[in-house]
C-alpha positions as CSV (number, residue, x, y, z in Angstrom):
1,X,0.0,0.0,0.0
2,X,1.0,3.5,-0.9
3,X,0.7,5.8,3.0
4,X,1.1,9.1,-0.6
5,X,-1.7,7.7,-2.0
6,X,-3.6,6.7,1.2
7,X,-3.2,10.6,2.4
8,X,-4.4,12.1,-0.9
9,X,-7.2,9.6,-0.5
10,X,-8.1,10.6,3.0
11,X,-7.6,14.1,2.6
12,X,-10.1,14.3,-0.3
13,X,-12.4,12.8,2.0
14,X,-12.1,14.7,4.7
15,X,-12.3,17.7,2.5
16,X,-15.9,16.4,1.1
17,X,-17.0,15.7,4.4
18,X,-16.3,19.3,5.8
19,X,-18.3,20.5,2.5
20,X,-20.9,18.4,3.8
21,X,-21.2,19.1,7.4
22,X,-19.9,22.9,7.1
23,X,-21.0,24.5,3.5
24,X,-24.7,23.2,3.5
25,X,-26.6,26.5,4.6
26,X,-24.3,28.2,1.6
27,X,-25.7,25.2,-0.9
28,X,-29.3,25.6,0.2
29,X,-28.9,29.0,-0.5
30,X,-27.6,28.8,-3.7
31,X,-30.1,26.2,-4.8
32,X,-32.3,28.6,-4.1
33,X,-31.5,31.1,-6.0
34,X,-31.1,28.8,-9.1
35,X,-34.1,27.0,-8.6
36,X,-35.9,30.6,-8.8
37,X,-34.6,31.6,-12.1
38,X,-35.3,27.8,-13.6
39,X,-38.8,28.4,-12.7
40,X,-38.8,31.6,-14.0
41,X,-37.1,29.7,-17.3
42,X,-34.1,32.0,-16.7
43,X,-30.5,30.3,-17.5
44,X,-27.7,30.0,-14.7
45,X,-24.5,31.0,-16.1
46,X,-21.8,29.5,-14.6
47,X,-18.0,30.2,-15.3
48,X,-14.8,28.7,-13.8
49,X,-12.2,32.4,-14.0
50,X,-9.1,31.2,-15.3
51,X,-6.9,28.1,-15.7
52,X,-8.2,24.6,-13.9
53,X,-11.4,26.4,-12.6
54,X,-13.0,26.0,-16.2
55,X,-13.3,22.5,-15.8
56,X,-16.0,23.7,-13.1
57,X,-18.2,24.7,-15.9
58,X,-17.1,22.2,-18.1
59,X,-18.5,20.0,-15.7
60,X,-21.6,21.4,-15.8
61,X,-22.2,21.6,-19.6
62,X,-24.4,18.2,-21.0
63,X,-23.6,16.5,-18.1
64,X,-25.2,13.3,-17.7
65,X,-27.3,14.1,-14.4
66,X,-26.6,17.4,-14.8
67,X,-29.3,21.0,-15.0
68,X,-29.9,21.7,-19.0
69,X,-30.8,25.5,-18.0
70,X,-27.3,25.7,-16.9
71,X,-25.0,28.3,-19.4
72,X,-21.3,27.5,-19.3
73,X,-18.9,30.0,-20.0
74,X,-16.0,28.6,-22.0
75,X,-14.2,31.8,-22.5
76,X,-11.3,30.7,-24.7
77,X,-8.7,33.2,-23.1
78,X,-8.8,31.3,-19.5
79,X,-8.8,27.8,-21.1
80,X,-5.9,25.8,-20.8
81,X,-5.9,24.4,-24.2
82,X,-5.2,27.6,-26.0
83,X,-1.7,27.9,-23.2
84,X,-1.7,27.3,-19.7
85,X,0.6,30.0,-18.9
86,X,-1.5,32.5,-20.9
87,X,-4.5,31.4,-19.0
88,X,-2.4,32.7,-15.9
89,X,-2.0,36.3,-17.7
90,X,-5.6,36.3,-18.5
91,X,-6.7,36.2,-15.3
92,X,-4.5,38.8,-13.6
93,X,-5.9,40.9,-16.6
94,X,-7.7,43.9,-14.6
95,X,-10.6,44.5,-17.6
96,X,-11.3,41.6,-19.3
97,X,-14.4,40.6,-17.5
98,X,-15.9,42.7,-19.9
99,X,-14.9,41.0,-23.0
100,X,-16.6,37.8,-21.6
101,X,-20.0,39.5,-20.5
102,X,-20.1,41.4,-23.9
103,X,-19.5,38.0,-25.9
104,X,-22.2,35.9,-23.9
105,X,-24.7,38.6,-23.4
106,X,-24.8,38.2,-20.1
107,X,-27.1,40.5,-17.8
108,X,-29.3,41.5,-20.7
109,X,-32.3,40.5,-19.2
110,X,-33.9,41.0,-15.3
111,X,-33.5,37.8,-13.5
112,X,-30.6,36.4,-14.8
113,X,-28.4,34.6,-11.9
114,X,-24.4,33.8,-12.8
115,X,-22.0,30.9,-10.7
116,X,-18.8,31.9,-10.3
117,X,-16.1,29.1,-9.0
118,X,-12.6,29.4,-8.6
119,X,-11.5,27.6,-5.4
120,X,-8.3,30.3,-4.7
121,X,-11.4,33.3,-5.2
122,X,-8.6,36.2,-5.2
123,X,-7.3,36.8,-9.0
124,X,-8.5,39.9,-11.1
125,X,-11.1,38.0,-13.6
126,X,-12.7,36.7,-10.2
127,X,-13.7,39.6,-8.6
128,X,-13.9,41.3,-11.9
129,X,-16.8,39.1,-13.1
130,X,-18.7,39.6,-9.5
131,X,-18.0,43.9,-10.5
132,X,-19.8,43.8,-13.7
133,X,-22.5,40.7,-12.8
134,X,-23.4,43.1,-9.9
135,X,-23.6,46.3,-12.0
136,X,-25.8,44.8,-14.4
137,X,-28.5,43.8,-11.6
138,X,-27.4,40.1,-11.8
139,X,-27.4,37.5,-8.7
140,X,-24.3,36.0,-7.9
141,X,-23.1,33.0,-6.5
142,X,-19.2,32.2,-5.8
143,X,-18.1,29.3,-4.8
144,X,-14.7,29.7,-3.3
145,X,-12.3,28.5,-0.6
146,X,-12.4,31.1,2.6
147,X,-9.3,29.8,4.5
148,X,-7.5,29.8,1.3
149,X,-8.1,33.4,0.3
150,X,-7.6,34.5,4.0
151,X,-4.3,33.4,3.7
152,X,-2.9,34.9,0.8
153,X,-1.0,38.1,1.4
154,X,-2.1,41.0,-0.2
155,X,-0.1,42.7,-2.6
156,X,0.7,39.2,-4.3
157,X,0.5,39.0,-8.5
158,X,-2.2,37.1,-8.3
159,X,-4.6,38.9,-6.4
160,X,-6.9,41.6,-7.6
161,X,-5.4,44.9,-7.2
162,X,-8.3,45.8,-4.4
163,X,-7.2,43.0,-2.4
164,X,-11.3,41.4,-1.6
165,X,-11.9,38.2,-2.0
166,X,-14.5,36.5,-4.0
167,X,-16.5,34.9,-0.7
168,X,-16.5,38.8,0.6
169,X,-18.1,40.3,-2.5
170,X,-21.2,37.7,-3.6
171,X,-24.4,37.8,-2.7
172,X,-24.5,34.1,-1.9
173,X,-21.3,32.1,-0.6
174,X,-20.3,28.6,-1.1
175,X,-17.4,27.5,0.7
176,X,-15.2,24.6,-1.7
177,X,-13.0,24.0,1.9
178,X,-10.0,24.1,-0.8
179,X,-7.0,22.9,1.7
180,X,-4.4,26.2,1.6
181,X,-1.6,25.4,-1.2
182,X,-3.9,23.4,-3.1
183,X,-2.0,20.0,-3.7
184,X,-1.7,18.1,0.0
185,X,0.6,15.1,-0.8
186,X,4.3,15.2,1.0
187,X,6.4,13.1,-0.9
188,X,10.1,12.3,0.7
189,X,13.1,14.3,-0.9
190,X,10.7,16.9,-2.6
191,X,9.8,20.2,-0.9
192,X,7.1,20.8,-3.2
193,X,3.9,19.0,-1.7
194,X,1.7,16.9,-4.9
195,X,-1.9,16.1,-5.7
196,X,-3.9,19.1,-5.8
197,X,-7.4,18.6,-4.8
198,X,-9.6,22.1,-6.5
199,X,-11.1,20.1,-8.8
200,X,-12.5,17.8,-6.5
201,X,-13.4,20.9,-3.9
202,X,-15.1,22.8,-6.7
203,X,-16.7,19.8,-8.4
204,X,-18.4,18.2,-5.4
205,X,-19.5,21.5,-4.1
206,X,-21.2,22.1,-7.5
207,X,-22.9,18.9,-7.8
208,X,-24.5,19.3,-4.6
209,X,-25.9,22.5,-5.8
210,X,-27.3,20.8,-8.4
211,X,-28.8,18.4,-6.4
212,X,-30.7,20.5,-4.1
213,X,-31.5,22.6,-6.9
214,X,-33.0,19.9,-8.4
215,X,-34.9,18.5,-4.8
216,X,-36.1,22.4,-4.7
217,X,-38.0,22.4,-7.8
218,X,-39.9,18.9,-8.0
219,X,-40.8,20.7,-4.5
220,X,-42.1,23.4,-6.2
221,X,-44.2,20.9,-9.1
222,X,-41.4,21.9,-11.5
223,X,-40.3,19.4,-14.1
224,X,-36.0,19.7,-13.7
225,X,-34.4,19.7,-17.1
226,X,-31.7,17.2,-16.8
227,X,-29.8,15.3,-18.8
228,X,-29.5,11.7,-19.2
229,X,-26.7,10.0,-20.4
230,X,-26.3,10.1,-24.6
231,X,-24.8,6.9,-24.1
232,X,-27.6,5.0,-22.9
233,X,-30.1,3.2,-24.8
234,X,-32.7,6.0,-24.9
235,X,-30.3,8.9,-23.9
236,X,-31.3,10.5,-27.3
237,X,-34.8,10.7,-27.2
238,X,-34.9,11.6,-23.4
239,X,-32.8,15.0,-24.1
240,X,-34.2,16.2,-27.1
241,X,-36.5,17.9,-25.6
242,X,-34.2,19.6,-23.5
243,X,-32.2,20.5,-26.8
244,X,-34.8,22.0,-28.6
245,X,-35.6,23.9,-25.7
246,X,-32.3,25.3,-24.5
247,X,-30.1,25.0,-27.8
248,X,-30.5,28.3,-28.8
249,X,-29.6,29.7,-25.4
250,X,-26.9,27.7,-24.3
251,X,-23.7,28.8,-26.3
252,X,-22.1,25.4,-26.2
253,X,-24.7,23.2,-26.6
């Protein structure tokens, strides 16, 4: 047995757990809110600001199980395919929010709600996005890591040049409990630790919004538009409705 792999193991767990037992007034909340603007057959746009937080609306975007009303934002400037390093520039970019809310015409309409997750919640295109979301009337959501912004000194390159914090600046807060550092694994000979664990933080935390989004709404005598998986026998038919109703809407679809 590996004790490196056994600690990455139990760490992730741990970390899920504390989501569980310590973030679910924040994921209530949030489901709230996104269960309101379904009903009201608003989209939720949801973007990951820079790097490895896109894959948090990546994982959101025809996701078996996953919300149809959802809107990824895929912005090609903070996604790692088109340069990971350039990804890193992007989103110490003071500005560029802009570019994004002009491109997806977001805040266009009364109603509209946006997700913002990036676990570290402290570079420019973070609390950018929450500026201009906010100024246009939208409702945000951020989930974020509190103990891991809290512990970045100001003045560092990758924060924001005001110095908040995506947790401080939302209207609704959903703590990832992203362990400070990121990776968590202490390998001997190497000062460096390994094995991040955002994606899992930011993942998980998502998918429980989902969930309870979804709980809220067949509450409510709302039909939830979710997908079912294309590879199943069946998976067609089952989200074609969903595709004629949300294709035109949902940039990536």
């Amino acid at each position: 047995m590996s004790q490196e792999i056994s600690r990455y193991k139990e760490t992730i767990i741990g970390v899920l757990n504390s989501i569980e037992a310590q973030s679910l007034d924040g994921i209530l909340e949030a489901a709230e809110v996104m269960a309101d603007a379904i009903e009201a057959d608003h989209l939720v746009h949801v973007i990951g600001t820079g790097g490895h937080s896109s894959m948090a609306a990546e994982e959101l975007l025809w996701r078996a199980g996953g919300l149809a009303a959802l809107n990824p934002i895929l912005d090609p400037g903070i996604n790692l395919v088109h340069g990971a390093k350039r990804t890193n520039v992007v989103e110490r970019f003071e500005g560029y929010a802009a570019t994004i809310f002009a491109s997806y015409h977001l805040g266009e309409t009364p109603g509209e709600v946006i997700l913002i997750a990036n676990a570290y919640g402290i570079n420019s295109l973070t609390i950018d996005m929450v500026t201009e979301a906010k100024r246009r009337g939208m409702k945000v959501i951020g989930v974020t890591s509190r103990s891991f912004a809290d512990q970045v000194p100001k003045g560092v390159p990758a924060r924001h040049s005001s110095g908040q914090n995506l947790y401080e600046i939302v209207d609704v807060f959903v703590n990832c409990q992203l362990p400070y550092g990121d990776a968590v694994v202490d390998v001997q000979g190497l000062e460096q630790r390994v094995a991040p664990t955002s994606t899992f933080c930011n993942a998980f935390t998502i998918n429980c919004i989902v969930i309870e989004t979804v709980k809220k709404l067949i509450e409510r005598g709302v039909t939830p538009p979710v997908w079912m998986s294309a590879n199943l026998p069946g998976g067609d038919e089952a989200n074609r409705k969903w595709e004629e109703k949300y294709a035109a809407r949902v940039k990536h679809l």
